[in-house]
C-alpha positions, -999 to +999 in steps of 0.1 A: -639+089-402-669+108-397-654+141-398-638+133-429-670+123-450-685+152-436-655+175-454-662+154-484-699+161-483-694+201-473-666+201-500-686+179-528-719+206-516-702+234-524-689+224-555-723+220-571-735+251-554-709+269-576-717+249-608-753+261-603-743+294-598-718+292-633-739+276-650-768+300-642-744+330-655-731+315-685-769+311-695-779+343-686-744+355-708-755+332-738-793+347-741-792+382-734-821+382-758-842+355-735-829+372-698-853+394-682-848+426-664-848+408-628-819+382-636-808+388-601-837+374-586-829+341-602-796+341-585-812+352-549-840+321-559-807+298-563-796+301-534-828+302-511-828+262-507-793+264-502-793+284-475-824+262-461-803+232-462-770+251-445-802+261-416-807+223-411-776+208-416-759+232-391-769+216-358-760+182-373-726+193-382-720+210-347-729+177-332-703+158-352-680+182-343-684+179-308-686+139-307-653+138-324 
């Protein structure tokens, strides 16, 4: 049971990970008037907490794993 939420939280995590990310571009694609010359660096900002919360989550996930 607990492996399986954890898939649907990874799974559900990911998902708005990549609508963040879309979503980002398409706005970026619709106002190339408004963008700014360091567009990348709003992608590399997106992803910062992201990668924060992968950092903390990861032992919590290997303990999971190892209990099931």
């Amino acid at each position: 049971m607990r492996i399986a939420l954890l898939w649907f939280v990874l799974a559900f995590g990911g998902g708005l990970f990549v609508h963040m990310l879309l979503a980002l571009r398409n706005f970026h694609a619709r106002n190339t008037v408004l963008t700014h010359p360091r567009a990348a660096a709003e992608y590399g900002w997106a992803t910062v907490p992201w990668l924060i919360i992968a950092l903390v989550v990861a032992p919590a996930v290997q303990r999971i794993f190892a209990a099931g």
